[in-house]
Backbone as CSV, one residue per row, in Angstrom:
resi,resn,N_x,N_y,N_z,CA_x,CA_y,CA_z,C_x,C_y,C_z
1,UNK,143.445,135.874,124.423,144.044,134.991,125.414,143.057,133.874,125.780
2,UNK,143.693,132.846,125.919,142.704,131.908,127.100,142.506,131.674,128.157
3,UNK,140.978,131.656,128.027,140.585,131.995,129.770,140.994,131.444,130.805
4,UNK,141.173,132.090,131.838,141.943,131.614,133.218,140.969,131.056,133.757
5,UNK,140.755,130.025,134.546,139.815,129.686,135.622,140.196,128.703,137.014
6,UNK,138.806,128.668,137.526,139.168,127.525,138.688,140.231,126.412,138.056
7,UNK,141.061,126.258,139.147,141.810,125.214,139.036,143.247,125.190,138.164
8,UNK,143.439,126.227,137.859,144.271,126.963,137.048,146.067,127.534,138.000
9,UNK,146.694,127.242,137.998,147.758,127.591,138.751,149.268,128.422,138.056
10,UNK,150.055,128.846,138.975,151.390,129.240,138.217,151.075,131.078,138.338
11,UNK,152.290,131.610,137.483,152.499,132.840,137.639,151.633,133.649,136.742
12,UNK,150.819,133.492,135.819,149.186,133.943,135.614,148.842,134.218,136.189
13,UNK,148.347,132.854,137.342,147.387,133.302,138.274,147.772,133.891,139.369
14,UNK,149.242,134.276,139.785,149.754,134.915,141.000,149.301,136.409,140.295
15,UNK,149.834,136.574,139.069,149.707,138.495,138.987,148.112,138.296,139.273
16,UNK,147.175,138.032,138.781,145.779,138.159,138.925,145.671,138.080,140.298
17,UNK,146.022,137.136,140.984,145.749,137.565,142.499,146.217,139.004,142.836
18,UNK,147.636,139.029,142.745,148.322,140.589,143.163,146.850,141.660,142.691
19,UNK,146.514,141.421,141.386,145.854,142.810,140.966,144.876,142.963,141.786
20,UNK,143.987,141.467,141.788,143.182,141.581,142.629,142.970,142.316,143.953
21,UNK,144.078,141.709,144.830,144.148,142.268,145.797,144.964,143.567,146.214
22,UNK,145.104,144.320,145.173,145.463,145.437,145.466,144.369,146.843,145.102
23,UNK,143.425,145.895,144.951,141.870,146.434,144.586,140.885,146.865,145.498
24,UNK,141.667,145.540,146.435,141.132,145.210,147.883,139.900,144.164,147.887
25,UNK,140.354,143.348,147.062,139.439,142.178,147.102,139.885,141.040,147.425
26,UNK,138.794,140.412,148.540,139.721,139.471,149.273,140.167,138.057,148.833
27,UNK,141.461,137.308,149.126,141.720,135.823,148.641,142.029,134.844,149.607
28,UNK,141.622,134.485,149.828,142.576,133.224,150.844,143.871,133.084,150.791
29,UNK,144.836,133.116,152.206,146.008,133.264,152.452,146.626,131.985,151.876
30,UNK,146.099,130.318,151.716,146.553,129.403,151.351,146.433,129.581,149.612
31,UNK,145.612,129.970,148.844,145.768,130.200,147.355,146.546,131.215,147.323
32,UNK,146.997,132.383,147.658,147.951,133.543,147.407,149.021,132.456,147.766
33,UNK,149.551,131.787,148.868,150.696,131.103,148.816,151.053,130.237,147.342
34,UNK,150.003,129.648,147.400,150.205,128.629,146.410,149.627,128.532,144.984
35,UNK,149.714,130.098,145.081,149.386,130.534,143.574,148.263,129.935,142.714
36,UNK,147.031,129.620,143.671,146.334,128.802,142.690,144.918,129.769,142.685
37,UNK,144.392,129.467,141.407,142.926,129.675,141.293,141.631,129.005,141.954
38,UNK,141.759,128.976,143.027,140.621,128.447,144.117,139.368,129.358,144.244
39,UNK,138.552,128.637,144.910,137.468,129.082,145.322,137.313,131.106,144.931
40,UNK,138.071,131.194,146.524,138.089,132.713,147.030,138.450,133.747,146.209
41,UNK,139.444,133.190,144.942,140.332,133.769,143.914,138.588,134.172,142.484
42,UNK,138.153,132.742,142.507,137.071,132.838,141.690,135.894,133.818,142.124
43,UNK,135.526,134.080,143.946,134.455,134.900,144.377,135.259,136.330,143.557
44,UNK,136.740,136.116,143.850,136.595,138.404,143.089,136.785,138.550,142.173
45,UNK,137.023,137.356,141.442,137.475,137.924,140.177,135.812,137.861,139.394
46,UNK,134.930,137.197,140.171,132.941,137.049,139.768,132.714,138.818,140.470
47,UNK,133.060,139.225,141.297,132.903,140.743,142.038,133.002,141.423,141.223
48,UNK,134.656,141.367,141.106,135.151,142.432,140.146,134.381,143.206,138.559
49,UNK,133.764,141.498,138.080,133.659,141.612,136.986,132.101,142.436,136.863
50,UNK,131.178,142.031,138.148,130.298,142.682,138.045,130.735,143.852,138.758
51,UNK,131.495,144.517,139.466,131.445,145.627,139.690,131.811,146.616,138.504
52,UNK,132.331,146.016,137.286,132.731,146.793,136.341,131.964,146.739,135.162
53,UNK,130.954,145.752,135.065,129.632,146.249,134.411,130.553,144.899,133.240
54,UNK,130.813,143.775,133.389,131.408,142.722,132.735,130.065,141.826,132.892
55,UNK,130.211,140.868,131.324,129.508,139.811,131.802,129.554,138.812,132.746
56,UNK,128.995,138.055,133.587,128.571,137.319,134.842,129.863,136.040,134.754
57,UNK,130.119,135.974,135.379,131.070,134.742,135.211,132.057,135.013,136.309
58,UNK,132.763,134.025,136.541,134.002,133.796,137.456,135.695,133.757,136.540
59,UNK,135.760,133.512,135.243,137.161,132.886,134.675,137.501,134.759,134.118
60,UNK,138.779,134.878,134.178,139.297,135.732,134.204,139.868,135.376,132.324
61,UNK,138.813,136.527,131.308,139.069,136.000,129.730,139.500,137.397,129.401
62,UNK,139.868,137.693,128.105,140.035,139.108,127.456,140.195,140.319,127.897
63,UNK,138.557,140.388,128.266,137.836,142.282,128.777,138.359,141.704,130.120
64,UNK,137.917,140.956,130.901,138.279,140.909,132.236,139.791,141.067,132.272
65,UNK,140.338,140.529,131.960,141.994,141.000,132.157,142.236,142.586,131.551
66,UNK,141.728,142.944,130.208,141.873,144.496,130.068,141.383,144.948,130.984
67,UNK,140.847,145.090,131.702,139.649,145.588,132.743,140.584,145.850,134.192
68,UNK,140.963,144.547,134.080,141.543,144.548,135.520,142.974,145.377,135.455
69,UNK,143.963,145.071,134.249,145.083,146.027,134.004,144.702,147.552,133.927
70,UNK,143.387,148.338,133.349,143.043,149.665,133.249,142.904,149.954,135.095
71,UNK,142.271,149.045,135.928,141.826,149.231,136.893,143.399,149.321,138.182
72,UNK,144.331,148.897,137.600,145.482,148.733,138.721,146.792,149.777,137.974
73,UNK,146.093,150.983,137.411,147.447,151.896,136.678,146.966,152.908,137.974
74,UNK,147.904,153.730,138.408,148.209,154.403,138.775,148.646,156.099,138.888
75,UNK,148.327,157.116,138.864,148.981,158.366,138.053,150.219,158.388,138.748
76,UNK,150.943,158.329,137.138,152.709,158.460,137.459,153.111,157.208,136.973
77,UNK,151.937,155.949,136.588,152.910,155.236,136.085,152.769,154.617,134.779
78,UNK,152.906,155.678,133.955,153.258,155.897,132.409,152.778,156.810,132.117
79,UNK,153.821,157.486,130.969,153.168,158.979,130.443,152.203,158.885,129.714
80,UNK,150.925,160.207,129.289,149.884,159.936,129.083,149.657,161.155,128.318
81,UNK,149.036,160.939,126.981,149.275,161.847,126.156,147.602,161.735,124.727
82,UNK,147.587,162.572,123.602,146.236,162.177,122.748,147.139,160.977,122.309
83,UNK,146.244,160.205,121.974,147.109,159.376,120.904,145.691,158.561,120.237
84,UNK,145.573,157.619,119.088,144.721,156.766,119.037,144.737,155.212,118.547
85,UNK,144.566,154.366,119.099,143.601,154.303,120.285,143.725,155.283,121.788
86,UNK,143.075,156.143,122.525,142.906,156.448,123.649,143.623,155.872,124.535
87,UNK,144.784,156.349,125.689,145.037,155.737,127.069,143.716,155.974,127.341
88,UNK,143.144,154.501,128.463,142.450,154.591,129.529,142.747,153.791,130.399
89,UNK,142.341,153.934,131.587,142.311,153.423,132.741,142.231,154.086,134.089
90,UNK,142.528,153.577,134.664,142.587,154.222,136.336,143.530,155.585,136.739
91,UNK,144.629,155.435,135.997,145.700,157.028,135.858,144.353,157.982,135.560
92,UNK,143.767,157.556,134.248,143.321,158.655,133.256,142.529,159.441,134.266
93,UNK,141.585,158.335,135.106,140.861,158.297,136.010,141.115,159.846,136.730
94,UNK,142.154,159.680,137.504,142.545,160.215,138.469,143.146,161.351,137.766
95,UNK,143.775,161.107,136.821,143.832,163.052,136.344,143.271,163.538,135.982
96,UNK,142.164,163.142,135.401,140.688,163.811,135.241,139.624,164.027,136.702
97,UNK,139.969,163.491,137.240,139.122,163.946,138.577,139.894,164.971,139.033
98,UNK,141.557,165.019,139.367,142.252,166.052,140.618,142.005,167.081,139.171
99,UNK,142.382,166.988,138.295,142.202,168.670,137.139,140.903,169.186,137.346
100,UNK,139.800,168.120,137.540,138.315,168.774,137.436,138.005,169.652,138.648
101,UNK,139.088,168.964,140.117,138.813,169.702,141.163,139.716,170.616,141.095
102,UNK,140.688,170.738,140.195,141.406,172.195,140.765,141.084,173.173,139.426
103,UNK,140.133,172.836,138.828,139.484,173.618,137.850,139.837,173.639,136.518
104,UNK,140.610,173.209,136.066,140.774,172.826,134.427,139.704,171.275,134.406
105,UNK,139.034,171.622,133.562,137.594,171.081,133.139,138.635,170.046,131.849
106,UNK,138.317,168.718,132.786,138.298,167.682,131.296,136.857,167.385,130.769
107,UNK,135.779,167.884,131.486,134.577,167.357,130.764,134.578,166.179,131.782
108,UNK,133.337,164.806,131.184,133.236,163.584,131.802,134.642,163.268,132.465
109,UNK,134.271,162.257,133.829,135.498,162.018,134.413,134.815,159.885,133.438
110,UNK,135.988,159.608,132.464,135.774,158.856,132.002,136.778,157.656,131.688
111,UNK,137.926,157.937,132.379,138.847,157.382,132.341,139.771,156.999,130.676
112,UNK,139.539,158.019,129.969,139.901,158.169,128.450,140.710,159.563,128.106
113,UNK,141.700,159.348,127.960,142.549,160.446,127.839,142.321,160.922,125.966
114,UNK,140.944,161.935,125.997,141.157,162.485,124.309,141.311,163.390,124.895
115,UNK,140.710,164.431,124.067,140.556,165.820,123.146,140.419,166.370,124.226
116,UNK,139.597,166.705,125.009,138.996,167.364,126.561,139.984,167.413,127.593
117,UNK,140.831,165.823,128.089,141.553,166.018,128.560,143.115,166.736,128.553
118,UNK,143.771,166.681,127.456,144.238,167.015,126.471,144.585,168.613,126.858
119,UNK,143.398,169.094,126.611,143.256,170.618,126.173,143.371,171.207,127.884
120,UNK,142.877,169.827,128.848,142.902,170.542,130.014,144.454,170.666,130.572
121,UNK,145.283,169.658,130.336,146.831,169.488,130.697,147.224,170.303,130.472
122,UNK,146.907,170.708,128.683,147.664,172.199,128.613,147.670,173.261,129.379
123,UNK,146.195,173.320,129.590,145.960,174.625,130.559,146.619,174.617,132.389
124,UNK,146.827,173.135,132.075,147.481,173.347,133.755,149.062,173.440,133.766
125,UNK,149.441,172.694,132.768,150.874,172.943,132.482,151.023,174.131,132.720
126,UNK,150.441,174.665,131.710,151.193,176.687,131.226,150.577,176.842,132.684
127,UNK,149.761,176.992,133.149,149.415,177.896,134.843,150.259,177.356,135.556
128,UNK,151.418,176.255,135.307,152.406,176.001,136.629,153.673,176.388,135.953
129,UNK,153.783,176.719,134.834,155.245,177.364,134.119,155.274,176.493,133.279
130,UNK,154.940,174.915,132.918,155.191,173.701,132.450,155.193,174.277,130.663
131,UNK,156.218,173.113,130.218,155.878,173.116,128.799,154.408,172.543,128.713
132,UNK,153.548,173.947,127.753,152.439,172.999,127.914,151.890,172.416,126.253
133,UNK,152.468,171.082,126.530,152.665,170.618,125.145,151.329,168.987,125.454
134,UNK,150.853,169.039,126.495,149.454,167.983,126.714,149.947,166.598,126.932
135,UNK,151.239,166.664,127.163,152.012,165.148,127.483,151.828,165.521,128.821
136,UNK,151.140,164.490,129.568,151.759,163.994,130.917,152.750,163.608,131.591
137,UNK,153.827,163.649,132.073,154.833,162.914,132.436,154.651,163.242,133.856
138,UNK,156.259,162.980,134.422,156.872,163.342,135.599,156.471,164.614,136.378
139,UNK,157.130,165.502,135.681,156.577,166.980,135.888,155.224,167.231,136.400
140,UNK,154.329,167.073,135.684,152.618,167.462,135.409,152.541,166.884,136.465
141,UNK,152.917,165.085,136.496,152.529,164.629,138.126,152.712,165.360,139.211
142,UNK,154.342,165.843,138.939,154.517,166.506,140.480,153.858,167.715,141.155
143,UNK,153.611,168.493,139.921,152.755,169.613,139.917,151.209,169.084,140.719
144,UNK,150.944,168.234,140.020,149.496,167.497,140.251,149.859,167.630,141.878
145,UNK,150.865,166.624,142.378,150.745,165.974,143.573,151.186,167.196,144.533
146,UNK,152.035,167.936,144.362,152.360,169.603,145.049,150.582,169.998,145.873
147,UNK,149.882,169.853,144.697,148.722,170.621,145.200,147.156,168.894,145.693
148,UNK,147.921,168.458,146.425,147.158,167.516,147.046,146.052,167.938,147.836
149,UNK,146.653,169.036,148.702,145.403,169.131,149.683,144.453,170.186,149.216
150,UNK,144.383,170.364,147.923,143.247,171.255,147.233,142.046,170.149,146.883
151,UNK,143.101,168.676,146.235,142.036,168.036,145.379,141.655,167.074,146.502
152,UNK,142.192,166.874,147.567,142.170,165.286,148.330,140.716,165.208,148.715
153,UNK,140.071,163.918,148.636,138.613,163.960,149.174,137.595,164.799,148.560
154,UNK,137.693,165.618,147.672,137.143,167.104,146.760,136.031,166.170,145.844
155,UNK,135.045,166.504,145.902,134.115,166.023,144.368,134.937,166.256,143.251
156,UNK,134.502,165.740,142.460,135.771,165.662,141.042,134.342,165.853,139.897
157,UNK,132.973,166.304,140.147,132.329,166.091,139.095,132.528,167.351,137.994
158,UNK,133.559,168.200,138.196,133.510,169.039,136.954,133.643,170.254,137.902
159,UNK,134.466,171.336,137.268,134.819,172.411,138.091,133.722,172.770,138.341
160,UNK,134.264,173.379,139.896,132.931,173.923,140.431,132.491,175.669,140.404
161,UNK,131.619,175.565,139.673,131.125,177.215,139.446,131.503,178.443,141.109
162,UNK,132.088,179.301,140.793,132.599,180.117,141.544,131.236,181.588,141.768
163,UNK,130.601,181.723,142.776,129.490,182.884,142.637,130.895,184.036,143.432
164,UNK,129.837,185.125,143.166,130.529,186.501,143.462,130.720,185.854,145.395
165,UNK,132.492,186.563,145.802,132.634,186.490,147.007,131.980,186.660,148.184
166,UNK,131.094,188.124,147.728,130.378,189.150,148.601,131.907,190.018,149.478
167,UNK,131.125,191.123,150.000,132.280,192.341,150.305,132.617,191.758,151.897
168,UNK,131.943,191.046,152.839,132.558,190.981,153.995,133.759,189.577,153.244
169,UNK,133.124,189.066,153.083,134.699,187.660,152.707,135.850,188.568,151.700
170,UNK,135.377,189.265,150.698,136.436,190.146,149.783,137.261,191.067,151.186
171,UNK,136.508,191.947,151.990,137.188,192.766,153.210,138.527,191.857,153.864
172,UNK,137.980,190.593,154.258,138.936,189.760,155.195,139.864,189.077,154.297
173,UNK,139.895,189.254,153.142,140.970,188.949,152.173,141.849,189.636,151.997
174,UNK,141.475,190.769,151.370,142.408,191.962,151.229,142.873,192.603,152.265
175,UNK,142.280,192.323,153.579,142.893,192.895,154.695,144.710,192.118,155.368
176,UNK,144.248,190.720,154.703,145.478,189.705,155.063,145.940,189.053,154.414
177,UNK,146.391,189.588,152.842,147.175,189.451,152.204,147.799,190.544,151.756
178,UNK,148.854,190.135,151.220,149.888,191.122,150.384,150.152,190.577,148.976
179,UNK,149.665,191.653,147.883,149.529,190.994,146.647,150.078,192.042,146.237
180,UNK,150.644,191.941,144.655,151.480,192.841,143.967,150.642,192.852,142.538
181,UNK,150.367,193.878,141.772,149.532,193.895,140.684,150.206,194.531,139.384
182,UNK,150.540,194.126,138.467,151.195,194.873,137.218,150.325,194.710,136.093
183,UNK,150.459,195.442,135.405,150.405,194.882,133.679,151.829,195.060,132.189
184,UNK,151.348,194.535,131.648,152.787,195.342,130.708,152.287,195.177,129.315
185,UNK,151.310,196.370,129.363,150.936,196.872,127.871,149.592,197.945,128.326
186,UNK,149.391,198.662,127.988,148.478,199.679,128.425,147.001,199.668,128.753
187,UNK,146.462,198.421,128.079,145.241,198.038,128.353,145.526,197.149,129.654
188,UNK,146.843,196.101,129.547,146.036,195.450,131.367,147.081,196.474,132.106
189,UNK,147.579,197.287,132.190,147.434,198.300,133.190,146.774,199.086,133.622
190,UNK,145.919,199.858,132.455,144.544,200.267,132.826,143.603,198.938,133.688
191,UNK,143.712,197.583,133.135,143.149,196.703,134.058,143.574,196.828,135.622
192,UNK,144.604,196.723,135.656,145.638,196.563,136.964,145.122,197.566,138.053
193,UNK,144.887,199.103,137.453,145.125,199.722,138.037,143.424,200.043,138.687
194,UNK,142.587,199.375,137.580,141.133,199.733,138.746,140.829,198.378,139.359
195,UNK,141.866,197.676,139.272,141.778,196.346,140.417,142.219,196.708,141.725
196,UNK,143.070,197.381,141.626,143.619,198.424,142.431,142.346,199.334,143.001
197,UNK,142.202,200.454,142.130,140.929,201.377,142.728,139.747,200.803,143.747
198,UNK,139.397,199.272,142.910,137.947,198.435,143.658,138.859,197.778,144.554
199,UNK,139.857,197.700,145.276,140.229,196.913,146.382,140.332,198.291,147.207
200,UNK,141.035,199.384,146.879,141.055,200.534,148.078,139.396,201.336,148.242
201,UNK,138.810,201.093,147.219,137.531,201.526,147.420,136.993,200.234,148.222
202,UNK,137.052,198.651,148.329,136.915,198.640,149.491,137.054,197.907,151.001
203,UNK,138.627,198.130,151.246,139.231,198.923,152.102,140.163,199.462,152.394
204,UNK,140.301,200.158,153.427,141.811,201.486,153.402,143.186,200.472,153.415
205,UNK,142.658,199.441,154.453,143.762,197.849,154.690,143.791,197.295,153.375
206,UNK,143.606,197.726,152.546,144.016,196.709,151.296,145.342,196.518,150.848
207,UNK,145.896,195.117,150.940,147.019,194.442,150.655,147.275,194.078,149.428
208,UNK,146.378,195.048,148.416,147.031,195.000,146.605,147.716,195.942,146.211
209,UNK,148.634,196.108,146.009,149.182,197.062,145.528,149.463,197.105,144.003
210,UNK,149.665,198.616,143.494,150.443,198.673,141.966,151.493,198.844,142.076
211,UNK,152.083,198.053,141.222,153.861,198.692,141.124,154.075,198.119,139.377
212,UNK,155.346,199.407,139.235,155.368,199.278,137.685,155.756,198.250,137.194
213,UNK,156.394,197.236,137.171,156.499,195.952,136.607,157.069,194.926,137.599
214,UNK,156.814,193.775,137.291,157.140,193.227,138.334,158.765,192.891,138.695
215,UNK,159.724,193.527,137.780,161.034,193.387,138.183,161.638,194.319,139.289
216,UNK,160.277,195.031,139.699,159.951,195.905,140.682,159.633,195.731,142.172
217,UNK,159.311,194.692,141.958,158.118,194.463,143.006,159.308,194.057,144.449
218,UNK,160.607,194.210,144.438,161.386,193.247,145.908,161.800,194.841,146.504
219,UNK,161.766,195.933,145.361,162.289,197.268,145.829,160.680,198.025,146.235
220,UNK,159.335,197.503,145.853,158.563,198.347,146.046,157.546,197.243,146.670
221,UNK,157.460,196.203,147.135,156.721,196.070,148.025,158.062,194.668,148.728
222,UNK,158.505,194.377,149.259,159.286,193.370,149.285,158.396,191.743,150.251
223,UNK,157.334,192.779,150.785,156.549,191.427,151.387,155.470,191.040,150.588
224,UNK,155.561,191.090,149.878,154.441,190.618,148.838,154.379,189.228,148.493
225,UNK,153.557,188.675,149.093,152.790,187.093,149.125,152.959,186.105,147.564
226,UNK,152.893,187.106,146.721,152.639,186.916,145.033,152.511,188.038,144.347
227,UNK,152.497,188.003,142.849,152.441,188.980,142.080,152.042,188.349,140.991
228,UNK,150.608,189.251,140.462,149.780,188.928,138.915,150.451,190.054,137.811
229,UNK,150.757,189.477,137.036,151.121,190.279,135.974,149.957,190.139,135.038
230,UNK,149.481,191.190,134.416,148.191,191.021,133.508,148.735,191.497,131.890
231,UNK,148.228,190.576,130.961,149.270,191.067,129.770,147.633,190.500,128.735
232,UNK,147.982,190.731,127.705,146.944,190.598,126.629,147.540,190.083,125.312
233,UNK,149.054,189.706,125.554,149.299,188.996,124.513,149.615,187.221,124.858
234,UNK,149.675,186.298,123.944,149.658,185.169,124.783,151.314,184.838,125.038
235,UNK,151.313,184.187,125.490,152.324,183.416,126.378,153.706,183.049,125.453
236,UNK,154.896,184.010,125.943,155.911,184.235,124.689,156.192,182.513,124.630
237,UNK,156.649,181.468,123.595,157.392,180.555,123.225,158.766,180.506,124.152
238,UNK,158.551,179.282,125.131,159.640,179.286,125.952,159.529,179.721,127.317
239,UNK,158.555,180.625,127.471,158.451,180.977,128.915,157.886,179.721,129.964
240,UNK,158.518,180.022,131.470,158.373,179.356,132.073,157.842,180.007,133.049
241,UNK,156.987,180.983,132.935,156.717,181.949,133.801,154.836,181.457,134.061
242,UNK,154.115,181.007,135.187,152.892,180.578,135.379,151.983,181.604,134.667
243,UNK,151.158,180.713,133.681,150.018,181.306,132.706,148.726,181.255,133.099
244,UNK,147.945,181.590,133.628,146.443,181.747,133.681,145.677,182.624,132.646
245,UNK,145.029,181.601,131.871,144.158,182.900,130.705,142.496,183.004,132.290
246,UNK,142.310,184.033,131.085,141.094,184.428,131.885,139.569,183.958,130.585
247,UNK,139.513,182.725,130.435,138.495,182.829,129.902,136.987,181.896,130.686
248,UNK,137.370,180.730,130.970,136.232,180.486,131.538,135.864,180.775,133.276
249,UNK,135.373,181.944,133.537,134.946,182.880,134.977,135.051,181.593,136.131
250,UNK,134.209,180.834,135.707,133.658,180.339,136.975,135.048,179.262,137.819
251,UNK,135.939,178.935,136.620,136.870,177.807,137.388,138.153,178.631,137.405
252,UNK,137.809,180.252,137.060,139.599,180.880,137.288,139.518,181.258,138.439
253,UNK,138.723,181.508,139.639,139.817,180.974,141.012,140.449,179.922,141.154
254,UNK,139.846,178.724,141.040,140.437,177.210,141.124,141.665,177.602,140.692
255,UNK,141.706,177.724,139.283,143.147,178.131,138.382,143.838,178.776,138.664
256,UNK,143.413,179.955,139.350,144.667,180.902,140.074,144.830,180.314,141.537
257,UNK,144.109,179.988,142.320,144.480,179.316,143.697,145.712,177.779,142.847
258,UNK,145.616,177.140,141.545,146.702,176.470,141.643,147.839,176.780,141.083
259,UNK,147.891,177.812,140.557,148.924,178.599,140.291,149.927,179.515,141.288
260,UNK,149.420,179.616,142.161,150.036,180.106,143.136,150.050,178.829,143.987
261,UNK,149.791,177.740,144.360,149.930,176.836,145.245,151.183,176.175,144.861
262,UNK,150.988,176.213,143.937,151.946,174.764,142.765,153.040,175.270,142.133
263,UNK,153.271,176.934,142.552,154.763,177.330,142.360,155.562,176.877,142.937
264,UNK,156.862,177.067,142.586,158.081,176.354,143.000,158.489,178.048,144.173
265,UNK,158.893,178.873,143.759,159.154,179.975,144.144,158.281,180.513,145.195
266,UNK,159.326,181.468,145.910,159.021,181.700,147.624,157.782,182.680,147.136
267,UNK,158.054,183.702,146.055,156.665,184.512,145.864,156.275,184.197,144.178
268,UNK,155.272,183.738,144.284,154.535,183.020,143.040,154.513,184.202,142.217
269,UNK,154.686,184.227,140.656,154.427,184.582,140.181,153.711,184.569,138.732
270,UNK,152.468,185.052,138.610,151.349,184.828,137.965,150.711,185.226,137.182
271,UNK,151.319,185.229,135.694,150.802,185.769,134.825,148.954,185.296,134.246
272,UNK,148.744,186.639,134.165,146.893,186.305,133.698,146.850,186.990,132.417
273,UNK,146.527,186.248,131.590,146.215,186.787,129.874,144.854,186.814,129.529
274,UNK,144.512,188.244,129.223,143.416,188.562,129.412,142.818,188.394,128.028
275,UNK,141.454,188.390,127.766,140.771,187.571,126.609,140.650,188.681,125.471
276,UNK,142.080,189.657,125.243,141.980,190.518,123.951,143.312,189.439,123.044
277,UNK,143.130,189.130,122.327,144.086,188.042,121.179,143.928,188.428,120.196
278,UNK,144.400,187.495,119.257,144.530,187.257,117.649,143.088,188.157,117.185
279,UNK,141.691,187.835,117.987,140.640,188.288,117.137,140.260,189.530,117.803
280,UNK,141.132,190.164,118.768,140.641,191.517,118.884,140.568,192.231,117.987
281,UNK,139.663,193.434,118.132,138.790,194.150,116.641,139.817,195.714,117.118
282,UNK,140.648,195.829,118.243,140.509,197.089,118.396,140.153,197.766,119.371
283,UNK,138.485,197.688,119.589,137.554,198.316,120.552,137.736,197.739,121.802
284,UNK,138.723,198.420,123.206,138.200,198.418,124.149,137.802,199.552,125.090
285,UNK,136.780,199.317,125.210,135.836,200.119,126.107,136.765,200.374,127.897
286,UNK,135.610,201.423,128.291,135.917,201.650,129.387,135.269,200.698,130.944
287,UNK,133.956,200.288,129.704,133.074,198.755,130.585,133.540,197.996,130.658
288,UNK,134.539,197.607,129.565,135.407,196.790,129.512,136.375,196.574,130.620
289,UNK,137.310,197.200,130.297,138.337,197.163,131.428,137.524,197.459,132.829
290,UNK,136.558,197.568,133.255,136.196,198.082,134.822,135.511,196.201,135.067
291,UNK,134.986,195.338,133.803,134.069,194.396,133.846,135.441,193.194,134.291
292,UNK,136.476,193.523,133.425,137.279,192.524,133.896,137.941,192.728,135.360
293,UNK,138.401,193.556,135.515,138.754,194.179,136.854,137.988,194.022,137.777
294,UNK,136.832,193.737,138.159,135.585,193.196,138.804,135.778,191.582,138.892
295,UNK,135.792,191.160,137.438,136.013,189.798,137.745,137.340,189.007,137.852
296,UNK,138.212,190.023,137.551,139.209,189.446,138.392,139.714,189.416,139.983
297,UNK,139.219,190.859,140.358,139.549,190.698,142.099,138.732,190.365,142.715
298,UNK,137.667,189.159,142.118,136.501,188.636,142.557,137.046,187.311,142.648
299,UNK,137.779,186.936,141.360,138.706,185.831,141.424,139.859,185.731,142.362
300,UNK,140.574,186.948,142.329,141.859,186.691,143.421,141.353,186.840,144.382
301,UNK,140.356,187.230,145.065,139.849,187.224,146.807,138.974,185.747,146.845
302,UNK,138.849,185.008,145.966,137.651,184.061,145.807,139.027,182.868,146.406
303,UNK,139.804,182.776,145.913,141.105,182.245,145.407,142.117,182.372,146.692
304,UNK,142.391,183.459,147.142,143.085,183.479,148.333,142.382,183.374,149.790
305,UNK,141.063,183.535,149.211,140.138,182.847,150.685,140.384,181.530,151.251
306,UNK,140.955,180.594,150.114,141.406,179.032,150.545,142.712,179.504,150.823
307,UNK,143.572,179.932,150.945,145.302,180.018,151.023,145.244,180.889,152.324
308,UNK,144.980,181.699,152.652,145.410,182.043,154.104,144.611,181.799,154.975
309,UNK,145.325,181.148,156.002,145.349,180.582,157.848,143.984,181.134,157.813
C-alpha cells in the first residue's frame, strides 16, 4: 500500500483514526470530524508505532497498518484455527492468555495461533463437552467467556504450578462440598474408591462419596454439587460429556475448576481419563492406583477451594 501521512484525508484516514482510538490513543475532536490526518492523528500513529517495536516515523505504511489491524481484533471476532500462514493478533492474544490462566498451557503468550495453541483448544474444548476439533468459534468463546471471573485480571504467564493443598485447606473442602465419585472399568474404580478412603481418612464430614455409576448418583446422593467419573479409556467419538485427562499435575486443578465452572448443567459432570492408554503395558500396581488417588483429591480440593463461598 501507499503510505498514509500528514495531510492526507477521506475514509482511509477516518478507519485509522477509529483504530486508533479505540486503542485509546488520543486525536483531536476537529480531525476525527473532518477526517483528516493532522498533527494529533500523526503524534499516535508515531506512539503506536513505537509502542509496537515499528520503525520511527509518523505515516501510517504496510507493517504499521498490519500492526494496527492485528492490534484492534478482538476474541469472537473471527474463527481461529492452525492454518499457514498463522492467525495473529490481538484475539490470538487473548486466548492464549485466558487458556494460560485457566490452565491449558499454550506455551508463549505470542499472539500466533500454531501448534501449542492448537493442542491447548483441544484440551479445553473436550473439558467443556466441546467438539474438540482446535477450531475456535462461537462456542469455545462462550465457554471462554462463562468462566470470566477465573481469568479476569489473572497473570496469563503460563499455568500456574499447583503445590500440595495441605490437610487444614483439604479438611474445609471436603467438609463443604458434596461430590459424587465413580469409575467405569475396574482400575479407576479401584482409583475412585481410595479417593474415597483418603477423604474419610481425613474427615468423618467428608462430602465425597462412592456410588456405582453415575446414572446413579440423583437416587444415591441427590445433593451432589458434581460428579467425576474416572475411566482409562479415552473419550468415546461423539461424546459431549466434559473430558479432563490427567496428565500434566500441576494445571489439572485449573482444568477441573473449569470444567465444572463452564458446565452448562445444574450438576457438572466430569469425566477424568486417567494416564493408562494405547501404551499401557498391563502393569498396574497398587502404588499406582493409591499415587493417582492422592493426586487427584489433591486436585479436586485444590480446585473446589476457588468454587465455594
Amino acid at each position: 500500500m501507499d503510505p498514509i501521512n500528514e495531510g492526507a484525508e477521506g475514509v482511509a484516514v477516518e478507519d485509522i483514526q477509529d483504530r486508533l482510538s479505540s486503542l485509546g490513543y488520543a486525536i483531536e475532536k476537529d480531525e476525527l470530524d473532518e477526517k483528516r490526518y493532522g498533527k494529533s492523528t500523526a503524534s499516535a500513529v508515531a506512539r503506536f508505532r513505537l509502542d509496537h517495536d515499528l520503525l520511527l516515523g509518523d505515516e501510517v505504511d504496510t507493517a504499521t497498518w498490519a500492526a494496527l489491524v492485528d492490534e484492534c481484533y478482538q476474541l469472537g471476532d473471527r474463527t481461529l484455527y492452525l492454518r499457514l500462514p498463522n492467525f495473529h493478533g490481538n484475539d490470538v492474544r487473548q486466548l492464549q492468555e485466558r487458556l494460560n490462566v485457566l490452565g491449558f498451557s499454550c506455551g508463549e503468550v505470542d499472539g500466533q495461533y500454531g501448534a501449542h495453541t492448537e493442542a491447548a483448544v483441544k484440551q479445553f474444548q473436550e473439558s467443556m463437552g466441546l467438539l474438540a476439533d482446535g477450531m475456535a468459534f462461537q462456542d469455545t468463546f462462550d465457554a471462554i467467556d462463562r468462566l470470566h471471573h477465573v481469568w479476569e485480571s489473572k497473570n496469563a504467564a503460563g499455568p500456574h504450578p499447583q503445590s500440595g493443598i495441605g490437610f487444614a485447606r483439604a479438611l474445609n473442602v471436603l467438609e463443604n462440598v458434596r461430590l459424587c465419585i465413580t469409575g467405569d472399568d475396574p482400575i479407576s474404580r479401584n482409583v475412585a474408591g481410595r479417593i474415597w478412603n483418603l477423604a474419610s481418612a481425613t474427615t468423618a464430614q467428608s462430602g465425597i462419596e462412592l456410588v456405582d455409576s453415575a446414572d446413579t448418583v440423583e437416587q444415591e446422593s441427590p445433593d451432589a454439587q458434581a460428579v467425576f467419573l474416572l475411566s482409562t479409556s479415552p473419550l468415546p467419538e461423539g461424546s459431549t460429556v466434559s473430558n479432563v485427562v490427567m496428565d500434566d499435575v500441576d494445571s489439572l486443578p485449573l482444568r477441573l475448576r473449569a470444567a465444572v465452572e463452564g458446565s452448562r448443567e445444574e450438576r457438572p459432570l466430569v469425566r477424568i481419563e486417567l494416564p493408562v492408554g494405547p501404551n499401557f503395558d498391563g502393569t498396574f500396581t497398587i502404588a499406582d492406583a493409591q499415587t493417582y488417588a492422592v493426586l487427584l483429591l489433591d486436585a479436586i480440593c485444590s480446585a473446589f477451594e476457588q468454587i465455594i463461598p
